[in-house]
N, CA and C atoms as a LAMMPS dump frame, in Angstrom:
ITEM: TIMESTEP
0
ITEM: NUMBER OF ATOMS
456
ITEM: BOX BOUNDS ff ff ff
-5.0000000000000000e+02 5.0000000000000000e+02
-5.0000000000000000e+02 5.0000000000000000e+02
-5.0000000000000000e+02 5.0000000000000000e+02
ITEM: ATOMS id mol type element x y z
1 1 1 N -19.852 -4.735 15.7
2 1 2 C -18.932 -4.392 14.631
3 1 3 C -18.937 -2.872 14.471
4 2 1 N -18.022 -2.391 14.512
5 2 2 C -17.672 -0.721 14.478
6 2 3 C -17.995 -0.374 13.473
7 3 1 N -18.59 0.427 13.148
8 3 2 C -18.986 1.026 11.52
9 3 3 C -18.231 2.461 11.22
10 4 1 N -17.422 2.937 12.294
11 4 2 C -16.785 4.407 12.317
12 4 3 C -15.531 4.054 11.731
13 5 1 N -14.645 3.003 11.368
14 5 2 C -13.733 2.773 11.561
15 5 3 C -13.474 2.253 9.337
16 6 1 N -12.452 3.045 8.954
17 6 2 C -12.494 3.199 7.26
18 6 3 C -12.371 1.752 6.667
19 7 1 N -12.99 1.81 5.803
20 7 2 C -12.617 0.437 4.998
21 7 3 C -12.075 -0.063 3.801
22 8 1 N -11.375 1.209 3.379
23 8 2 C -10.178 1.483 2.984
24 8 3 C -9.174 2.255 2.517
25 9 1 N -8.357 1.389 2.628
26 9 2 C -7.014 2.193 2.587
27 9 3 C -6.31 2.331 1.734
28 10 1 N -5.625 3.311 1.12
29 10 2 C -4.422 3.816 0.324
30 10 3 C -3.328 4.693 0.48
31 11 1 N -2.621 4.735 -0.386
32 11 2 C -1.553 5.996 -0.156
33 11 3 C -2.246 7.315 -0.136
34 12 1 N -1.987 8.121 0.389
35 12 2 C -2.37 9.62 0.478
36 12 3 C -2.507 10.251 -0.594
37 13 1 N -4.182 10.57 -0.779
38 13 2 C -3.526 11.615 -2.397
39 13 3 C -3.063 12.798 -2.05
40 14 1 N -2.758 13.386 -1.124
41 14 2 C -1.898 14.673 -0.749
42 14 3 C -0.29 14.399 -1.117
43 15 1 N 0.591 12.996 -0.823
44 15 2 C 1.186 12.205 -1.13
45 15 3 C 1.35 12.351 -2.475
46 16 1 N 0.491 11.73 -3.2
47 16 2 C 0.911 11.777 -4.104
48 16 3 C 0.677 12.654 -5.104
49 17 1 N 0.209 13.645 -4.741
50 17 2 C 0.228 15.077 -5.642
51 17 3 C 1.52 15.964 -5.467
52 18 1 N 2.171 15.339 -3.978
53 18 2 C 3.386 16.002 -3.727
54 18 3 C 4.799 15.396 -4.884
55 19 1 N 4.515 14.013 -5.014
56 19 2 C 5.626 13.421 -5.4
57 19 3 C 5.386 13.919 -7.366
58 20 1 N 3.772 14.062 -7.212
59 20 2 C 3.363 14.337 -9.012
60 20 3 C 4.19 15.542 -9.296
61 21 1 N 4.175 16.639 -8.661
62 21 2 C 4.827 18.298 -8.451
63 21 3 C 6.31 18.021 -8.885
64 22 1 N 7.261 16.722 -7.713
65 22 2 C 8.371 16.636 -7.549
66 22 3 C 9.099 16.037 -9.288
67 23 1 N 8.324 15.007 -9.509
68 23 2 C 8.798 14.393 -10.627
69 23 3 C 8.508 15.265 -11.882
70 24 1 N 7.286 16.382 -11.912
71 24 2 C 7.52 17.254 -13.004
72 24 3 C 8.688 18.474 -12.663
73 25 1 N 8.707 18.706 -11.45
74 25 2 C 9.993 19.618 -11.73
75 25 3 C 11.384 19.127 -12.074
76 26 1 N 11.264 18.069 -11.3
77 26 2 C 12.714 17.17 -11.819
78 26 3 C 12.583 17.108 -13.288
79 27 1 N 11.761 16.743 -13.818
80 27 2 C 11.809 16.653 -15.345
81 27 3 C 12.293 18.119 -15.987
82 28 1 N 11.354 19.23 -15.781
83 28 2 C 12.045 21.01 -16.287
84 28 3 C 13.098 21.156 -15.948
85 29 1 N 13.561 20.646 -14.658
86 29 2 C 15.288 21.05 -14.394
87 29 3 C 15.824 20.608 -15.514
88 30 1 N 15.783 18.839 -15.166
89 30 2 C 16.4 18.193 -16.511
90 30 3 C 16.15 18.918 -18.423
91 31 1 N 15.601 19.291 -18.347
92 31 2 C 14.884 19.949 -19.575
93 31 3 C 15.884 21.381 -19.948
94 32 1 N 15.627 22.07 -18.391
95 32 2 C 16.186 23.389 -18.988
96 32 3 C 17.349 23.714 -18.168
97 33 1 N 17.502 23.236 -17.145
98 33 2 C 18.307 24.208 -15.8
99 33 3 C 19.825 23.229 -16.029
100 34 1 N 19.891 22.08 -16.297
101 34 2 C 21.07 20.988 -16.065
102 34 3 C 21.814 21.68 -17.836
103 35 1 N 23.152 22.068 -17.406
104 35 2 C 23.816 22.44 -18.918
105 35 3 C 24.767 21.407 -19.336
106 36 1 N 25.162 20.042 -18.58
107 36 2 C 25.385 19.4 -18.948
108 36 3 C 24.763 17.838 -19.292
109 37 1 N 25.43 16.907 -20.283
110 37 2 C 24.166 15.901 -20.767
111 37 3 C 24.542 14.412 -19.845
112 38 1 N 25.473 14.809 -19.355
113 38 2 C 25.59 13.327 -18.031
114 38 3 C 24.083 14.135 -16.787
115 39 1 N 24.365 15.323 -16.809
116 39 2 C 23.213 15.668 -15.529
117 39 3 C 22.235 15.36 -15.977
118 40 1 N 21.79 16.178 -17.352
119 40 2 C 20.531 16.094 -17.633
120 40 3 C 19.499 14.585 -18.033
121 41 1 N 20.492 13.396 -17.98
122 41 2 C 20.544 12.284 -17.858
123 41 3 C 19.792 11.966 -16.367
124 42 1 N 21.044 12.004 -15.835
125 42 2 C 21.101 11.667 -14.062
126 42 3 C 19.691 11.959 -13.598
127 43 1 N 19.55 13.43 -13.886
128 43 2 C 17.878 13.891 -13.052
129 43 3 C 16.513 13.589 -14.47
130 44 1 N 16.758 13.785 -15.358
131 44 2 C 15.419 12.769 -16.112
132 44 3 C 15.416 11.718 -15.544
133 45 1 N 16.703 10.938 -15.418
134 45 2 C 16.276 9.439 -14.83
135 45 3 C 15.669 9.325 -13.308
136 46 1 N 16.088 10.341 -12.478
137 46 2 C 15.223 10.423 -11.139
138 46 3 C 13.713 11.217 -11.492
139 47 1 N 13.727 11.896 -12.142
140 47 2 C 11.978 12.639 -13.089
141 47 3 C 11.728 11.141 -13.477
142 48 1 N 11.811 9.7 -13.742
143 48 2 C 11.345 9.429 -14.429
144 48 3 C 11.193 8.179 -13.169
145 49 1 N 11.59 8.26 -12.452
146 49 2 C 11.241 7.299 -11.519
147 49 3 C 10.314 7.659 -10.16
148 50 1 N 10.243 9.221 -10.056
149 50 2 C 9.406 9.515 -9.458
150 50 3 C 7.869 9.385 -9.628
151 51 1 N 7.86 9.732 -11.377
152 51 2 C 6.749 9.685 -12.315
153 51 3 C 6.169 8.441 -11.947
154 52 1 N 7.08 6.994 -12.662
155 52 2 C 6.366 5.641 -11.853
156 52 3 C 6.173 6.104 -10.874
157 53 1 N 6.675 6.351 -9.788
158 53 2 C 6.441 5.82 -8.326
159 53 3 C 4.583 6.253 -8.195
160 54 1 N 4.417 7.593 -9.224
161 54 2 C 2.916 8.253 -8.942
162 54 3 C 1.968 7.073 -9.813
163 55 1 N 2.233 6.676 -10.639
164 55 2 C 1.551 6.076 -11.533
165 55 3 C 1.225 4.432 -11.066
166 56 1 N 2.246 4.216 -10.005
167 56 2 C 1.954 2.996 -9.806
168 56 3 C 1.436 2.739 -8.353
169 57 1 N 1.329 3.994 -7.667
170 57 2 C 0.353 4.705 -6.702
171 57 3 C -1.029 4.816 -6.902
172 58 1 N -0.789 5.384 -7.953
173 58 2 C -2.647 5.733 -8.745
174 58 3 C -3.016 4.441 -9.144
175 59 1 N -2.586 3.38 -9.653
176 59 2 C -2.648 2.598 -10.455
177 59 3 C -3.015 1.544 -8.991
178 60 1 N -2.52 1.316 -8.086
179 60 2 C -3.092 0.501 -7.292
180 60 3 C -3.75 1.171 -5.753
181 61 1 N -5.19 1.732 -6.409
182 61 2 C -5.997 2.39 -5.474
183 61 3 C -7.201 1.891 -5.625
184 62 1 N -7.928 1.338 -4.33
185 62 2 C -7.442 1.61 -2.721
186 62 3 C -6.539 -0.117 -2.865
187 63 1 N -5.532 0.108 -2.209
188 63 2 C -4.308 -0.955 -1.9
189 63 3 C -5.322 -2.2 -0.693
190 64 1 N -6.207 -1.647 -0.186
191 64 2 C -6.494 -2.879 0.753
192 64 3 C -7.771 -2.278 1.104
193 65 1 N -8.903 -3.097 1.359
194 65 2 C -10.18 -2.787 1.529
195 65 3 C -11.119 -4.158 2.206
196 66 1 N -11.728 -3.575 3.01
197 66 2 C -12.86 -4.438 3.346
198 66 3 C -14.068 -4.671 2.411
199 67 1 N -14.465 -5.823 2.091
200 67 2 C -15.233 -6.82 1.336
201 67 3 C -17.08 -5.917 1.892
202 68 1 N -17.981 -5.496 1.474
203 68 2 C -19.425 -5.449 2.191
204 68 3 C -19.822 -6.58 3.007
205 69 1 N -19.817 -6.401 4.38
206 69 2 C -20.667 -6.814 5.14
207 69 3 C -19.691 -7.842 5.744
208 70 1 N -18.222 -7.489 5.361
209 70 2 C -16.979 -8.036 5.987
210 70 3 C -16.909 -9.607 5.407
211 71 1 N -17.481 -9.694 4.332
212 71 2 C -17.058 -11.141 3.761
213 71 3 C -15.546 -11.252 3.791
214 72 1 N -14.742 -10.151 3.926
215 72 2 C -13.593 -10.831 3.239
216 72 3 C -12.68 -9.668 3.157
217 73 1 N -11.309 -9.351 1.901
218 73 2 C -10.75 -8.4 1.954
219 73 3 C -10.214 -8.238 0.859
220 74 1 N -10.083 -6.946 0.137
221 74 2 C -9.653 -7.026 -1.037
222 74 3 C -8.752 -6.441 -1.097
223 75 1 N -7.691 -6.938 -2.201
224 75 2 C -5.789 -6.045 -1.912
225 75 3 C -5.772 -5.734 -3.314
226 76 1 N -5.471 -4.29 -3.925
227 76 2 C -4.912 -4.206 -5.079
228 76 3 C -3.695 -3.897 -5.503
229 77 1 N -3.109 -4.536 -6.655
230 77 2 C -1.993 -4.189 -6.771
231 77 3 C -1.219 -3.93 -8.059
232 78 1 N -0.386 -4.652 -8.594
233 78 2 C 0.012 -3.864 -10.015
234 78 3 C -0.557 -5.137 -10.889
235 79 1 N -0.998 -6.539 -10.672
236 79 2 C -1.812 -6.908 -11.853
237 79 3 C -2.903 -6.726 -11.515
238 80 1 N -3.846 -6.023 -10.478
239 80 2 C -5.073 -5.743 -10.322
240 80 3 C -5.773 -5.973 -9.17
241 81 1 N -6.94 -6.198 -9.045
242 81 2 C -7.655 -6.588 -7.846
243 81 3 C -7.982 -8.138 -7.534
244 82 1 N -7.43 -8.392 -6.363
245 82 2 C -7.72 -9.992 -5.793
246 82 3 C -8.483 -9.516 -4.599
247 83 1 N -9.522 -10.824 -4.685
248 83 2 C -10.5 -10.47 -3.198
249 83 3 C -10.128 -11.62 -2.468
250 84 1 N -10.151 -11.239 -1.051
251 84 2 C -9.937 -13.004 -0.092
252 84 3 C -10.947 -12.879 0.725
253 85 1 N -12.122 -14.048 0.443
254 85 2 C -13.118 -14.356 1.257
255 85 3 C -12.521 -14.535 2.958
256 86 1 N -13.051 -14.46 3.948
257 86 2 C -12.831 -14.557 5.039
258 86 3 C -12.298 -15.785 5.369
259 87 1 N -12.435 -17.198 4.707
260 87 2 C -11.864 -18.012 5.248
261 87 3 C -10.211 -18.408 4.31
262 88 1 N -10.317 -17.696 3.351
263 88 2 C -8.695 -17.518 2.947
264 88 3 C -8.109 -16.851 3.471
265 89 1 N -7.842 -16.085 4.651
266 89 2 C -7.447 -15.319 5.323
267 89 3 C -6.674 -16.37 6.189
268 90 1 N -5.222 -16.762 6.131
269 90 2 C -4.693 -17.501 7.119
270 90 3 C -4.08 -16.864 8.512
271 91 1 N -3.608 -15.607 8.457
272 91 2 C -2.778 -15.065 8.929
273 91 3 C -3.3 -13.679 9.092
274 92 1 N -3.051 -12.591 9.668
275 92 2 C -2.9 -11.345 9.843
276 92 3 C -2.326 -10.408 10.925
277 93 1 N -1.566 -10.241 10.64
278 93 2 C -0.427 -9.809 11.929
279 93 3 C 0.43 -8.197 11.404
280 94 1 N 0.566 -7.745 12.791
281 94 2 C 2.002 -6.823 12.163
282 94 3 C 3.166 -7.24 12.993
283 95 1 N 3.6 -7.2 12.077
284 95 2 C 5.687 -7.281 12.463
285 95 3 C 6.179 -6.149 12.214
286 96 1 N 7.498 -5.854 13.188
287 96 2 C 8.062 -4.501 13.6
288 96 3 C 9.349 -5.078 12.703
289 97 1 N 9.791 -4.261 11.622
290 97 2 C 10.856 -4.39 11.172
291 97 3 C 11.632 -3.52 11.298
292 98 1 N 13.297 -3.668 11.616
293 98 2 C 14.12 -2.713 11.633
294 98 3 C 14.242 -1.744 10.524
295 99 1 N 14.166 -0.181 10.167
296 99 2 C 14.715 0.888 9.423
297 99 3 C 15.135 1.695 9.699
298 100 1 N 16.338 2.36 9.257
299 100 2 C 16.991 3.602 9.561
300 100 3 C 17.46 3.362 10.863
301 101 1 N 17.607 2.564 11.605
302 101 2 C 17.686 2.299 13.009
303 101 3 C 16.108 2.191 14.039
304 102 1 N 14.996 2.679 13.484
305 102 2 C 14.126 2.147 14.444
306 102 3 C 12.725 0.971 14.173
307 103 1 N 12.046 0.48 14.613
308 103 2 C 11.406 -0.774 14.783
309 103 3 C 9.861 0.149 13.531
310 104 1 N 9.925 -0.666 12.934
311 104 2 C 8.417 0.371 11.74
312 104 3 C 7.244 -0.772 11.566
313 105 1 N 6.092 -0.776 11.79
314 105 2 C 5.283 -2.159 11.898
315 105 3 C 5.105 -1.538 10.57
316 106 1 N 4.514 -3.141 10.287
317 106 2 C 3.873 -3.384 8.611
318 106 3 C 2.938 -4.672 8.656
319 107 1 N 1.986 -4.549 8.116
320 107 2 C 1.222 -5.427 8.287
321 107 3 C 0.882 -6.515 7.277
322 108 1 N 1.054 -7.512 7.861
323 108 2 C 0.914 -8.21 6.894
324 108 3 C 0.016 -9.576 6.963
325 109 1 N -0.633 -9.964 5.545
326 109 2 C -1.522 -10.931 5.715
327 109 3 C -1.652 -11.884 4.779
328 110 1 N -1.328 -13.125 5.322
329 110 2 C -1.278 -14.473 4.171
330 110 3 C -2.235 -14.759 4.056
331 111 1 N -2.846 -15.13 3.015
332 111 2 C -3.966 -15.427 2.439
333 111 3 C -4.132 -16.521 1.065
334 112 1 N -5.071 -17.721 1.028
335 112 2 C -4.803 -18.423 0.053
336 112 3 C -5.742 -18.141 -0.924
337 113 1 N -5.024 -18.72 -2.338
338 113 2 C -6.19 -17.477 -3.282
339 113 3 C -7.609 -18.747 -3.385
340 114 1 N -8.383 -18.347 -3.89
341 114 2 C -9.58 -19.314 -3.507
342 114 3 C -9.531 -19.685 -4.688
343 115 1 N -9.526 -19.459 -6.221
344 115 2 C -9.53 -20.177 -7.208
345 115 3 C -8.178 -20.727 -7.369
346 116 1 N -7.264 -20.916 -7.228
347 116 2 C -5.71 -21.406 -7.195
348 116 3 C -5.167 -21.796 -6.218
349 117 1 N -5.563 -21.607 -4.923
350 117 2 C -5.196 -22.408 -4.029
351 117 3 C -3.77 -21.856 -3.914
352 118 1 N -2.853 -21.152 -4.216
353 118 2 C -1.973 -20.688 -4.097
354 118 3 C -1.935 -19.393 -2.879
355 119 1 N -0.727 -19.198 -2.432
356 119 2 C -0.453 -19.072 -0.935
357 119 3 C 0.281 -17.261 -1.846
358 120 1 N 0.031 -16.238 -0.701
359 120 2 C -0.402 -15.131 -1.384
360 120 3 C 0.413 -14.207 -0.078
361 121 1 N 1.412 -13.601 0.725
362 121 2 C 1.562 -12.906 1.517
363 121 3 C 2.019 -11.379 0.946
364 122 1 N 1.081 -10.989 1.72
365 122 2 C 0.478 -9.476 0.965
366 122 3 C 1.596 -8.662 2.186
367 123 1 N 2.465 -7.614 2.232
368 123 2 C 3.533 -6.747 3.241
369 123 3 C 2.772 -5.428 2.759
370 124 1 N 2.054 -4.584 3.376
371 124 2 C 1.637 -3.031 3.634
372 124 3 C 2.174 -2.415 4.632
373 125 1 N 2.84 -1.354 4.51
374 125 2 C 3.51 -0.423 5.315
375 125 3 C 2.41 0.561 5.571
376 126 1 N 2.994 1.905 5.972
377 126 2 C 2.319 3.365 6.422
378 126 3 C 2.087 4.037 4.498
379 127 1 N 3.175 3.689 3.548
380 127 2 C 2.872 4.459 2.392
381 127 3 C 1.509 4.032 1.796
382 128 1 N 1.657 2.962 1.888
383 128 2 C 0.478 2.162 1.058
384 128 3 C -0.439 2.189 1.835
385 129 1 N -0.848 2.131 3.059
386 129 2 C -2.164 2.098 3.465
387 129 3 C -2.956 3.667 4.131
388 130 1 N -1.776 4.23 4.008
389 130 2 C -2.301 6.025 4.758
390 130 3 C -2.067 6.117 5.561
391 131 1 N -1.956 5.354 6.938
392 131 2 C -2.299 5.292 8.122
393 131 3 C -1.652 4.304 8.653
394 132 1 N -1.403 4.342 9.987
395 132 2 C -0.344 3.349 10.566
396 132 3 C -0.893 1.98 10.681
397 133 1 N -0.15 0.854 10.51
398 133 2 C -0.596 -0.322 9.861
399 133 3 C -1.64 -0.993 10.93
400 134 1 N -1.174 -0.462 11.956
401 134 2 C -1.731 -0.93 13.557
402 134 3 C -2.815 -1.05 13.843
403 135 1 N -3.353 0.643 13.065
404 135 2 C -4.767 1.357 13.101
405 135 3 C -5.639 0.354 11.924
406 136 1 N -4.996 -0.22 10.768
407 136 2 C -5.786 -1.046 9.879
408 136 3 C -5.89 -2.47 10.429
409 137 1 N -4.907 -3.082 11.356
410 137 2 C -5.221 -4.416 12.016
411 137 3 C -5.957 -4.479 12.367
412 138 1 N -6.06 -3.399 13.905
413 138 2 C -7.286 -2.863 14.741
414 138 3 C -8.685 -3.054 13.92
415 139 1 N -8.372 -2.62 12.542
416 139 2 C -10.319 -2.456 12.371
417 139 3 C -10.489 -3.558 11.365
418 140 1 N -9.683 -4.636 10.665
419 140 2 C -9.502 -5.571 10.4
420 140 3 C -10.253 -6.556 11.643
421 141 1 N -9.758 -7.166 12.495
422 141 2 C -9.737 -7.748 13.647
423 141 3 C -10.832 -7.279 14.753
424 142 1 N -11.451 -5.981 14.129
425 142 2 C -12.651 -5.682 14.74
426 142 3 C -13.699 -6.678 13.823
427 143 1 N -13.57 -6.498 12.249
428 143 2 C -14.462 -6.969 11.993
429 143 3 C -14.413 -8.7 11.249
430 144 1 N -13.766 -8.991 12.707
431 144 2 C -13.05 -10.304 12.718
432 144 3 C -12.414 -10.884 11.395
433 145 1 N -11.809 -10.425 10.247
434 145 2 C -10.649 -10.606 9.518
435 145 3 C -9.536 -10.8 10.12
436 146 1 N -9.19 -11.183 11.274
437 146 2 C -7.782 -11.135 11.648
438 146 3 C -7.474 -12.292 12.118
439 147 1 N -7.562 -13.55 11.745
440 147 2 C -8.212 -15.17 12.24
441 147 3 C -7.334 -15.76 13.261
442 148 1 N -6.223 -14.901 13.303
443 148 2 C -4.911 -15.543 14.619
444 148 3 C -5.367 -13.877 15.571
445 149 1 N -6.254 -13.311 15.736
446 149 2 C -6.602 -12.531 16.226
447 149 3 C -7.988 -12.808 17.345
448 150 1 N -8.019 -12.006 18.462
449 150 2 C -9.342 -12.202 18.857
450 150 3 C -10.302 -10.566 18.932
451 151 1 N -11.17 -10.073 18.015
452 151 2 C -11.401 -8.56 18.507
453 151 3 C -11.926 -8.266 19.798
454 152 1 N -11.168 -7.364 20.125
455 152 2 C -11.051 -6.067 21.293
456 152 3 C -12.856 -5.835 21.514
């Protein structure tokens, strides 16, 4: 089992100190620079959606993580943290979905919840996990979390 390899992942806080910068200036434009009140509308309301976008960034960190000693995997998200023991793990794969015109993997992993028994498919891209989704299968599936997988 690789021990070099991170165990978890989130959005970039470089990321999101960039978008924190973006949504307070959008807000001062809106504030001082926009002289009319349809603009100053228009861009508060983009200041104010950038703002979420940081808050609900911060708010679900780290987005996906390995369990100690690889029991399992934990995903957070906007009602909080769910853990999936290794044998709720049904699935783990990436699929190449079409954007902008080219093929973008995202990884994704069904999982059943262990107190509810309810069926759970978790979709992580490159924003949410830092790093290309490929590179988190890879060390997933190293440390055999990847159960339709065999590790390398």
């Amino acid at each position: 089992m690789p021990d070099d390899l991170p165990l978890r992942w989130s959005t970039p806080p470089a990321a999101v100190a960039a978008l924190s910068l973006a949504g307070i200036g959008l807000a001062v434009i809106a504030a001082v620079a926009v002289p009319d009140a349809a603009g100053r509308v228009l861009v508060g309301f983009a200041a104010l959606i950038v703002l979420t976008t940081v808050v609900l960034a911060l708010r679900q960190r780290p987005r996906l993580e390995v369990l100690p000693e690889g029991k399992g995997i934990a995903a957070t998200r906007l009602t909080g943290r769910r853990e999936f023991p290794r044998a709720a793990l049904q699935r783990v794969r990436i699929v190449e979905y079409p954007r902008f015109g080219r093929r973008v993997p995202m990884l994704e992993i069904d999982a059943l919840d262990p107190s509810t028994g309810a069926e759970h498919l978790m979709i992580f891209g490159r924003w949410d996990l830092g790093t290309d989704p490929r590179n988190v299968h890879e060390a997933l599936a190293a440390r055999d979390l990847a159960p339709d997988q065999t590790p390398n």
